[in-house]
C-alpha positions in Angstrom: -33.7 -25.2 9.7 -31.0 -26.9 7.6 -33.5 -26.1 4.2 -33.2 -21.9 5.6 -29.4 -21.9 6.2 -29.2 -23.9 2.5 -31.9 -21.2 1.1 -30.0 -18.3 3.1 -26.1 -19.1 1.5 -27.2 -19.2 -2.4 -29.1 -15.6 -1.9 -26.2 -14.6 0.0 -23.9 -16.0 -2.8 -26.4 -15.3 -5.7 -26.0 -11.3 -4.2 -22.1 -11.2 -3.3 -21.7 -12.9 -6.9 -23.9 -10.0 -8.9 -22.1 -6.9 -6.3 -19.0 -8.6 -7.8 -19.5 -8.6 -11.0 -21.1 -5.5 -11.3 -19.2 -3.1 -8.9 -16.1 -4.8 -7.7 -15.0 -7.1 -10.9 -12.1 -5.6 -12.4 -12.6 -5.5 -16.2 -9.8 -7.7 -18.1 -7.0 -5.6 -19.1 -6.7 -4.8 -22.7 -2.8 -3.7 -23.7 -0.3 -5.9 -25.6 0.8 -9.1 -24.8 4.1 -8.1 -22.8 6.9 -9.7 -20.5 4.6 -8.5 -17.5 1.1 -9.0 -19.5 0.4 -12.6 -20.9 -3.6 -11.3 -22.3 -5.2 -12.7 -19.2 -2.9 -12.0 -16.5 0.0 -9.7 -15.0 3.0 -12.0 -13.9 6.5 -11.0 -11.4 9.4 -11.8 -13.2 10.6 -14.1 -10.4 7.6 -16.4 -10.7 4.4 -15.9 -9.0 5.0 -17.7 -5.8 2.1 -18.4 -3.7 2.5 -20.3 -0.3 0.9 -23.5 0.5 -2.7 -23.0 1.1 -3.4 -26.2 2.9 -0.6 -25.9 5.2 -1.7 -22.2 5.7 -5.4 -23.3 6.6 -3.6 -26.2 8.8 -1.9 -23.1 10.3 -4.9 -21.2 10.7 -6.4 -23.9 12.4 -3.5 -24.8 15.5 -2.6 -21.0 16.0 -4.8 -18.1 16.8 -3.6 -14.7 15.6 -2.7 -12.3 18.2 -4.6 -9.9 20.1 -4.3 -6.6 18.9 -5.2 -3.0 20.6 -7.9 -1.0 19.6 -6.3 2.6 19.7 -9.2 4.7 20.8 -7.1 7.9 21.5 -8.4 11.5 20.0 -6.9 12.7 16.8 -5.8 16.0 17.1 -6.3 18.5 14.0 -3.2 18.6 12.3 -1.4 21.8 11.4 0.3 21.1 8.3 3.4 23.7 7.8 3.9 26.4 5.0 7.1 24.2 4.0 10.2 25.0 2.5 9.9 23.4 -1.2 13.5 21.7 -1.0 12.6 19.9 2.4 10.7 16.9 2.3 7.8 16.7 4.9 5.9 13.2 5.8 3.8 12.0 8.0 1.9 8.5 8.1 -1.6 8.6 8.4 -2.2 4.8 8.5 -1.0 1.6 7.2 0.4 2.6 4.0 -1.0 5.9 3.8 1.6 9.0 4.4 1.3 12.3 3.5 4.0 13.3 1.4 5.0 17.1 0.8 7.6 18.1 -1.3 8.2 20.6 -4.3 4.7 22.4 -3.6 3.2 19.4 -4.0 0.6 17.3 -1.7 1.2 13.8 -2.1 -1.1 10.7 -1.0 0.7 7.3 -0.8 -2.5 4.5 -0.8 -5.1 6.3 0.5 -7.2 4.2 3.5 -10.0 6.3 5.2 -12.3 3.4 5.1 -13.0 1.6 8.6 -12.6 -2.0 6.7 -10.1 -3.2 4.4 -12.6 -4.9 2.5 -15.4 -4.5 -0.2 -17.9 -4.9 2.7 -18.9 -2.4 5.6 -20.2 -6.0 7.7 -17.3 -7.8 7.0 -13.0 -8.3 6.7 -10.2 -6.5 8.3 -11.2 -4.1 11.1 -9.3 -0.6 11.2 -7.6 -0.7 15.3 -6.6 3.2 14.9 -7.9 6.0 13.4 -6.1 7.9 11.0 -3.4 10.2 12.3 -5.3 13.0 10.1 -8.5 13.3 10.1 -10.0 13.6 6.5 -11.3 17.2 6.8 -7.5 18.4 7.9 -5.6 16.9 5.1 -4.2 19.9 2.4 -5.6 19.8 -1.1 -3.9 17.0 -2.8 -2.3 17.4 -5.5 -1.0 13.7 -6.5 -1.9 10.6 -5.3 0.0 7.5 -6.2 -1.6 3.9 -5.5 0.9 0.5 -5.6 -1.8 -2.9 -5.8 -5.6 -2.8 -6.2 -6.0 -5.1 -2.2 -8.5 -3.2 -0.4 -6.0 -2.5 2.5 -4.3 -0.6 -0.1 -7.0 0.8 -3.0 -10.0 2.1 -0.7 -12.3 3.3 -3.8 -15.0 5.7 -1.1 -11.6 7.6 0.2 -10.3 8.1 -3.7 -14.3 9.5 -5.0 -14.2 12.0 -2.0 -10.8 13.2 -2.6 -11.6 13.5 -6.2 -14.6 15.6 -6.0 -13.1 17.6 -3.2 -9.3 18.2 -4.9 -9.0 16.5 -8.3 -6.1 15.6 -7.8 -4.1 13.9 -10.3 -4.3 9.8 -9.4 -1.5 7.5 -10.9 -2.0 3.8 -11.0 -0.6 0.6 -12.5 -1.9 -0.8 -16.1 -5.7 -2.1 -16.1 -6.9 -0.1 -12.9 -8.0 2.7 -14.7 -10.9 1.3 -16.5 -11.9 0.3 -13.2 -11.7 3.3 -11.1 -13.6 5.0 -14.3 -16.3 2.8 -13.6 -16.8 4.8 -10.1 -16.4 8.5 -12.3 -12.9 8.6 -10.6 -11.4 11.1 -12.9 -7.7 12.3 -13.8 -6.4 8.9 -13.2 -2.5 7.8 -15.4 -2.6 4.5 -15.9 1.9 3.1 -16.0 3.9 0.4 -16.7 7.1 -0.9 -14.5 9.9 1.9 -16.2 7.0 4.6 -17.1 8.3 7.8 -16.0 5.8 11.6 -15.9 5.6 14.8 -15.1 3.7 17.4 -12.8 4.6 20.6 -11.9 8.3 20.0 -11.8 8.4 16.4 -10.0 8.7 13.1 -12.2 7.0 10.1 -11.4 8.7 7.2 -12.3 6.4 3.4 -11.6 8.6 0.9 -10.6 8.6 -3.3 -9.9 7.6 -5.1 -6.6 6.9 -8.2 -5.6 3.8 -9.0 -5.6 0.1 -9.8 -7.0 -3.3 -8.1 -7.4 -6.6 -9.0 -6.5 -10.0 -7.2 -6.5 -13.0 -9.5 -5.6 -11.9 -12.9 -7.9 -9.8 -10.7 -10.4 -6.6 -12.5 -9.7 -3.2 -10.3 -11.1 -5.9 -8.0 -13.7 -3.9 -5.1 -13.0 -0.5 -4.6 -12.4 1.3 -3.7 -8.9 4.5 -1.7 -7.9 6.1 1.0 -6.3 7.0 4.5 -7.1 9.3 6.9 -7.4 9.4 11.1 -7.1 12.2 13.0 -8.3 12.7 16.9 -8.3 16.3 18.7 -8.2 16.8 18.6 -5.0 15.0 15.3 -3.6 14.3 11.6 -4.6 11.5 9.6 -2.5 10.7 6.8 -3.2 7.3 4.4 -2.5 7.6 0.6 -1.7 4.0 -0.3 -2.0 3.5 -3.6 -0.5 6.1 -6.5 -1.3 8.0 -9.7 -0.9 11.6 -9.3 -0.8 14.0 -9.3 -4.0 16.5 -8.2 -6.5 14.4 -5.0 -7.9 15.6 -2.8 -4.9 19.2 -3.3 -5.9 18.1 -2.8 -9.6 16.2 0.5 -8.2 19.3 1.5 -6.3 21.3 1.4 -9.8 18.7 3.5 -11.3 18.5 5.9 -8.8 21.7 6.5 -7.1 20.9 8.6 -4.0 17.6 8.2 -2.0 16.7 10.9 0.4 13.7 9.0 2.1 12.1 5.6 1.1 8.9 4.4 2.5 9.2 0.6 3.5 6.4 -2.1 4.0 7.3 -4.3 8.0 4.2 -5.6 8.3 1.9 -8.9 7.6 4.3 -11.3 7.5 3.2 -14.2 10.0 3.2 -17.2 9.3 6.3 -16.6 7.2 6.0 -19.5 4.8 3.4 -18.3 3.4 3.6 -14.5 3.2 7.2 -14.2 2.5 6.6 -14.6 -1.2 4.4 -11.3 -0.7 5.0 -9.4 2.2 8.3 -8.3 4.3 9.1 -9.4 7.8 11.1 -6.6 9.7 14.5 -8.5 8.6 13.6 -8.7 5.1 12.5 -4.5 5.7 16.2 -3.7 6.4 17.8 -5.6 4.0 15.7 -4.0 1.5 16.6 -0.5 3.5 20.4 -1.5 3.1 20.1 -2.4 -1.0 18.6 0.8 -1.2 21.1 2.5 0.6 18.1 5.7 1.5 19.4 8.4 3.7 16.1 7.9 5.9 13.7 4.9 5.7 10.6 5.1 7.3 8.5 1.6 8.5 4.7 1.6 7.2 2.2 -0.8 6.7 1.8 -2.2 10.2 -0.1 -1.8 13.1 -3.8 -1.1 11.7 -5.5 -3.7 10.0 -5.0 -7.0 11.3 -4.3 -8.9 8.3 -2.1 -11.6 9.9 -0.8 -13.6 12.8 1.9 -11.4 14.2 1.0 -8.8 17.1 0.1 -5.3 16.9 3.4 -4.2 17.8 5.7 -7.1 16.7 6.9 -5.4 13.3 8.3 -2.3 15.0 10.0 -4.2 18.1 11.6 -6.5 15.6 12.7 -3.7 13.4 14.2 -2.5 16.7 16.1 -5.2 17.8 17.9 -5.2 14.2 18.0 -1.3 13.9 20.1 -1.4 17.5 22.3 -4.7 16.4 23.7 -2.9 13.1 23.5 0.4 15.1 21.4 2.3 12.8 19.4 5.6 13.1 18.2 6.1 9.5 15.4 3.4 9.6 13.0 4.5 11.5 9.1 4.5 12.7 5.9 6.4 14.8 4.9 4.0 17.0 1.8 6.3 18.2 1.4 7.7 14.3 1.8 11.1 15.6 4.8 12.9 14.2 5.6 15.0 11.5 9.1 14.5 10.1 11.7 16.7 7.8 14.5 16.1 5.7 16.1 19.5 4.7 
């Protein structure tokens, strides 16, 4: 029996290993050697802080995670509006996924319609809510923006079908592009932290975060960060996923007067391992405050399970901070079923 299990692990390994390399290894970037870009890997200019993976598997080992929800109510078809061009419309579809509308534009923030965050349909992060829209609702896309290459984050099956369906325009960080090329994943801008575009009147500006990148053992190949959309009348702007630090008072210098910023809560327990990547709720506002946005709005929370804390904990926390400072322009959809405007 012990021979079979042995036997049973190396095919399992000998056939994760060639999927890998094959399908899910991201190919070495291959720009100039850079601040950011050392020829093998991408770097934050804080250091690349990692917590203490013993004491996290110690942690692992005394605490079970939380139990969450499995949200099992119907969707309803959403009716998206014939918008006003100077109003910003949003509405989050999941975990860092929001619909963005602005400009006559269509805009995707990380698009997630898979039911895994992982490279595997048998196996990793379970989704515990469907997505506010279903796929066959969403408007034509026009622009789709994605911060990291983690799969909770860079869902490759959702990107092919809204590329053969809209062709939309897909921005991404340096050294992803080679990679989602290898899936015929066309249209795709590759940018570096600073990099600023254009489409149809709105610029698209990549910014830092605080983070890392990580596609099946292809530790920081491509770069990570958040993003930016400008027009005449409106500036959004994108966290991604992050730890907490000085780039959102560099990005408040740059860019005076937010009208809504998208914010990471969530996947932050234990905290001292995730704070060098992720945001608790405390570290959400302070970021909310450097920035100084007219409306921030709470995302990545409350559908994959990728941590310790509860279901619910990142919003409630946010709460209890939002009512001690007295503040009405952070804000979140606990049931993921509104559809905001800023005029």
């Amino acid at each position: 029996m012990i021979h079979y299990l042995l036997f049973l692990l190396l095919i399992v390994t000998i056939g994760l290993t060639f999927y890998g390399c094959k399908v899910l290894h991201v190919p070495t970037y291959k720009g100039p050697i850079t601040e950011r870009w050392d020829g093998k890997k991408f770097s934050n200019p804080s250091g690349n802080e990692m917590g203490d993976f013993r004491a996290l598997m110690q942690y692992q080992l005394k605490n079970k995670r939380s139990k969450w929800d499995v949200i099992k109510n119907h969707i309803k078809p959403f009716d998206y509006k014939a918008y006003n061009h100077s109003s910003i419309y949003y509405k989050q579809i999941n975990h860092a996924t929001v619909l963005v509308q602005h400009a006559g534009l269509n805009i995707l923030t990380d698009p997630v319609y898979g039911k895994r965050a992982s490279p595997f349909s048998w196996s990793g992060p379970k989704r515990n809510r469907p997505a506010a829209i279903p796929f066959e609702d969403l408007p034509k896309i026009d622009l789709i923006v994605i911060s990291h290459d983690h799969y909770d984050h860079l869902d490759v099956p959702t990107l092919k079908k809204l590329n053969e369906r809209d062709t939309p325009m897909i921005y991404v960080g340096l050294g992803m592009k080679a990679y989602l090329e290898k899936f015929k994943i066309k249209n795709v801008v590759e940018m570096d932290w600073g990099d600023k575009t254009e489409q149809n009147g709105m610029s698209i500006h990549f910014l830092p975060a605080k983070h890392w990148s990580n596609r099946f053992l292809s530790p920081r190949k491509t770069l990570w960060g958040s993003w930016m959309f400008t027009t005449s009348s409106k500036t959004i702007y994108f966290a991604g996923d992050t730890g907490y630090d000085d780039h959102f008072k560099q990005i408040k210098k740059d860019f005076p007067t937010i009208d809504l910023a998208l914010i990471p809560i969530g996947a932050y327990e234990p905290r001292f391992f995730m704070q060098h990547v992720h945001m608790a709720p405390e570290d959400a506002y302070k970021a909310h405050q450097d920035l100084a946005s007219k409306k921030s709005f709470a995302i990545h929370w409350g559908t994959f399970q990728l941590t310790h804390e509860g279901m619910f904990d990142p919003i409630d926390e946010l709460q209890v901070i939002l009512d001690q400072h007295n503040d009405e322009a952070f804000h979140y959809d606990r049931q993921h079923d509104q559809y905001y405007e800023i005029k």
